[in-house]
C-alpha positions in Angstrom: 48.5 166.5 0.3 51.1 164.3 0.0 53.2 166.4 2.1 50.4 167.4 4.8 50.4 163.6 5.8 54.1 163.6 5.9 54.0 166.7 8.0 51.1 165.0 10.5 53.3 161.7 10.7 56.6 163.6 11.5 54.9 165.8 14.3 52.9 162.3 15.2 56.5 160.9 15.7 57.9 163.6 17.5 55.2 163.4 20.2 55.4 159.7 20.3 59.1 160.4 21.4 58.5 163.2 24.1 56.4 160.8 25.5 58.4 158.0 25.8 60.7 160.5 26.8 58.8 161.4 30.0 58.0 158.4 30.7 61.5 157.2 31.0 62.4 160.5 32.9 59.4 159.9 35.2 60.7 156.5 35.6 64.4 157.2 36.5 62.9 159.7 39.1 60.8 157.3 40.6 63.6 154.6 40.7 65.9 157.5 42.4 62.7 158.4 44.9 63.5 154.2 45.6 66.7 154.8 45.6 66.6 157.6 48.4 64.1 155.7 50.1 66.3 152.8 50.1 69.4 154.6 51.5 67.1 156.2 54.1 65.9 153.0 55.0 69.3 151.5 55.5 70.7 154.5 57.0 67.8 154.5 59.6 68.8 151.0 60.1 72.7 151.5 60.4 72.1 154.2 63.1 69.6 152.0 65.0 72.4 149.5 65.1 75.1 151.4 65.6 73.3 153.1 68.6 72.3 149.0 69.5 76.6 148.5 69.3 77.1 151.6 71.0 74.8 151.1 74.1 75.6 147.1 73.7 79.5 148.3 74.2 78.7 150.7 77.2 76.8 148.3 79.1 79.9 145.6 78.3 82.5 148.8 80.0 80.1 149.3 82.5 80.3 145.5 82.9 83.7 145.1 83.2 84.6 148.3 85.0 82.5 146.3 88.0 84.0 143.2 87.6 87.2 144.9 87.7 86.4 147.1 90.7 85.1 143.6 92.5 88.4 141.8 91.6 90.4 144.9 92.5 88.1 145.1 95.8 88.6 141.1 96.3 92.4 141.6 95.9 92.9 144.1 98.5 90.5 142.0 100.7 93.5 139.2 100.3 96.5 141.4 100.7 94.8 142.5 103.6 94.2 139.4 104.9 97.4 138.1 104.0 99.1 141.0 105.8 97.4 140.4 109.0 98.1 136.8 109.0 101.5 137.5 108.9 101.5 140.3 111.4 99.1 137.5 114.1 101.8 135.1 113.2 105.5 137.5 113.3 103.4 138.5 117.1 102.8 134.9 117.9 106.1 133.5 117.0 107.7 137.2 118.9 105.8 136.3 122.1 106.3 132.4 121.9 109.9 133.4 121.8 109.9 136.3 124.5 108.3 133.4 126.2 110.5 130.8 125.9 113.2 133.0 126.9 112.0 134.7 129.8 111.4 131.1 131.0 114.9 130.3 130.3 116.2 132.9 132.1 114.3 132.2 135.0 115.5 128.3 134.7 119.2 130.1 134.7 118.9 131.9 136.9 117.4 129.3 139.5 119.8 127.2 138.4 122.6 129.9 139.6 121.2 130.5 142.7 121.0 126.7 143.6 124.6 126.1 142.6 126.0 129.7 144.6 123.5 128.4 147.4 125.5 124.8 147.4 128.9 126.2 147.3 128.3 128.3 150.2 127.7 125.7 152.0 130.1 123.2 150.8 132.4 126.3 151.8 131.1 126.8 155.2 131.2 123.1 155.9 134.7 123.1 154.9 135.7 126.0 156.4 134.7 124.2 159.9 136.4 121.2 158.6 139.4 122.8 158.1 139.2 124.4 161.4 138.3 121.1 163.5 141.1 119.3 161.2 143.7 122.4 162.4 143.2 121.9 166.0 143.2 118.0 165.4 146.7 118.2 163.4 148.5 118.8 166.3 147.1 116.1 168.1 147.8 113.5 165.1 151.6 114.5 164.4 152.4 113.0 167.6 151.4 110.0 166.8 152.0 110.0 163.1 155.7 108.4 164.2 154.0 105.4 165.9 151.2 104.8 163.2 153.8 104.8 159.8 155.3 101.7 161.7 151.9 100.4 161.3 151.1 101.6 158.2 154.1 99.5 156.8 152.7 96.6 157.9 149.9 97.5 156.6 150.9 98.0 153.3 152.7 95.0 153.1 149.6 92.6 154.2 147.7 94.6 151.1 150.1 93.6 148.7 150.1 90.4 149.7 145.9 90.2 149.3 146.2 92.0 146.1 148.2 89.0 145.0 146.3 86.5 146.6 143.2 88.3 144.8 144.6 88.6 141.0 145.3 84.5 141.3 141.7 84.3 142.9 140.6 86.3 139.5 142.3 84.5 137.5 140.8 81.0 138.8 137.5 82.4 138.4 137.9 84.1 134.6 139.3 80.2 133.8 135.6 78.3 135.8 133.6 80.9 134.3 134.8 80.2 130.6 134.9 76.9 131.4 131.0 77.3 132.6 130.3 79.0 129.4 131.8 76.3 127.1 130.0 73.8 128.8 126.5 75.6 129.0 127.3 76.6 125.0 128.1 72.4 124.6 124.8 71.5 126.4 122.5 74.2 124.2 124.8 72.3 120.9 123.8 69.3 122.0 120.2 70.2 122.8 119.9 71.7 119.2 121.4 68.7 117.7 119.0 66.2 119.1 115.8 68.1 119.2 115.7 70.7 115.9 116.8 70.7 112.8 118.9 74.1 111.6 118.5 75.8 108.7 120.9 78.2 108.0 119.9 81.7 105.7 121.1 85.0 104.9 118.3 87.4 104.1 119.0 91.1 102.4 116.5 93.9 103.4 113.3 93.5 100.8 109.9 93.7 100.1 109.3 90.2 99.3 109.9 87.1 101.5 112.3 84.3 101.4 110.9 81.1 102.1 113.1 78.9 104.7 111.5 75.7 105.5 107.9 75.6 106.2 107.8 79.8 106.8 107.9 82.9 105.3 110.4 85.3 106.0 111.8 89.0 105.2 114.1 91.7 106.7 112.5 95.1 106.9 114.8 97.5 108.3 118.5 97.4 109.8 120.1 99.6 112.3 123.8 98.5 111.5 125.0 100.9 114.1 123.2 99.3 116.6 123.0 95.6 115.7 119.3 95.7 115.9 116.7 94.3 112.9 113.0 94.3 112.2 112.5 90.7 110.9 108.6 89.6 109.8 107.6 86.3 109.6 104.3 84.4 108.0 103.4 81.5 109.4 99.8 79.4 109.2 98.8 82.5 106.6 99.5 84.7 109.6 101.9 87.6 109.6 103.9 89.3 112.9 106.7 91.8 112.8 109.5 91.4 115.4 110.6 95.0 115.6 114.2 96.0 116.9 115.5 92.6 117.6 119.2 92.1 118.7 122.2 90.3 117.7 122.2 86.6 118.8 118.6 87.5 120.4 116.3 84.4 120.1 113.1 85.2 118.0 110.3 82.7 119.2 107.0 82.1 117.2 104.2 78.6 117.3 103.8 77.1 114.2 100.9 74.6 114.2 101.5 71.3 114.5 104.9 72.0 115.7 105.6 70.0 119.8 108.0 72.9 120.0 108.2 76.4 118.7 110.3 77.9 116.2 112.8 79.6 116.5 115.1 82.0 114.1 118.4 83.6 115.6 120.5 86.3 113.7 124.2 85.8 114.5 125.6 88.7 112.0 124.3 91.9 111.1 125.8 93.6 108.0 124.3 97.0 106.2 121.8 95.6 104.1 121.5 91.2 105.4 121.6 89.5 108.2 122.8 85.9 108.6 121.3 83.3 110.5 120.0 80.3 111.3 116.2 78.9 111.7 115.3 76.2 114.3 112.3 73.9 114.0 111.7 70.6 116.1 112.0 67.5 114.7 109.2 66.1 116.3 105.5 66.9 115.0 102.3 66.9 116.9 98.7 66.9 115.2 97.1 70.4 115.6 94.5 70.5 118.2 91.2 71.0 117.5 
């Protein structure tokens, strides 16, 4: 009996196994069916992407093949354009000098023709000279004896007013120097009892120099010249005196002033002039 029960338990185990057996057998086949499912899954969706990718990248070389084509298309457009503007202009610059040249030659050959037509007839009037002055030779050696009496007298009367004319000359060079010491006396004096003088130099800058009640700078020199470009402010105004001259008075009204102003530049050097600035001593009220 004893045994029976054993027997019933043992085969009662055995089954007990089996079944857990299947059921972990039926378990591991269902977690493969998920398995498979799974990979199918993500194989369906890899493709899908992939095709996505692939069509994605096809539309981008597509793309880009057009772009390219445009660019290459826009490209050519320029050369194109490039090359004809430099065909218009080699043609315009060929005819421009064709022109000038034909013109030139024409101007020549005017020229030419003017100059042969005035030699002819410088040589035709000669040649009649030469043939009135043949028959008239004759004429004149006879008397060539008589006149070289005359022309001796002649001769010596002309030396005599060339002498009488280099003394003349040379009293005239000695009143005119004279004239010039006394008119440059008078202006001294003049200067002396009417203006006051300021003397300056002023270098070529871009900032003035005040000399008495002005404002003053050099601009520019021409050494070569002797010419300057001088600008002056005066009662907040400003005027440029362009291209003045050496020793050239340089007038400008200053308000108040009876008299105007006046600067004159006496030496020109590279990069200053020297000078001197002449204001009247005497002061008036501005007018209203």
């Amino acid at each position: 009996m004893q045994e029976t029960t054993q027997n019933t338990e043992v085969r009662n185990g055995s089954k007990g196994w089996k079944i857990a057996g299947g059921i972990a057998v039926a378990a591991l086949i269902g977690f493969n069916v998920h398995l498979m499912n799974k990979v199918g899954d993500i194989e369906t969706s890899t493709q899908s992407e992939r095709a996505a990718m692939t069509a994605e990248v096809s539309d981008l070389e597509a793309s880009l093949s057009a772009q390219s084509g445009a660019h290459q298309r826009e490209i050519s457009a320029l050369q194109q354009s490039v090359e004809k503007t430099k065909a218009e202009a080699a043609n315009r610059a060929r005819s421009e000098a064709r022109r000038g040249a034909d013109q030139l030659s024409k101007l020549i050959a005017q020229k030419e023709r003017e100059q042969q037509d005035m030699f002819l007839t410088e040589i035709g009037s000669v040649r009649g000279e030469a043939d009135t002055n043949r028959k008239g030779i004759e004429d004149v050696s006879t008397r060539v004896v008589g006149v070289q009496g005359e022309l001796d007298q002649t001769r010596q009367s002309l030396n005599e007013t060339a002498d009488l004319l280099v003394s003349t000359q040379t009293d005239v060079d000695a009143i005119s120097g004279r004239v010039g010491t006394h008119e440059a006396a008078i202006e001294r004096l003049k200067m002396q009892g009417q203006r006051d003088v300021t003397q300056f130099q002023l270098p070529v800058a871009k900032e003035r120099t005040k000399i008495e009640s002005v404002h003053m700078r050099v601009k520019d020199i021409d050494f070569k010249k002797n010419r300057y470009t001088l600008e002056v402010m005066a009662d907040d105004k400003v005027v440029t005196h362009k291209d003045r001259l050496l020793n050239q008075p340089v007038e400008f009204y200053v308000t108040g002033a009876a008299q105007p102003y006046e600067v004159v530049v006496t030496e020109i050097e590279r990069n200053q002039v020297t000078g001197y600035l002449a204001t009247p001593k005497f002061k008036q009220f501005a007018r209203n």
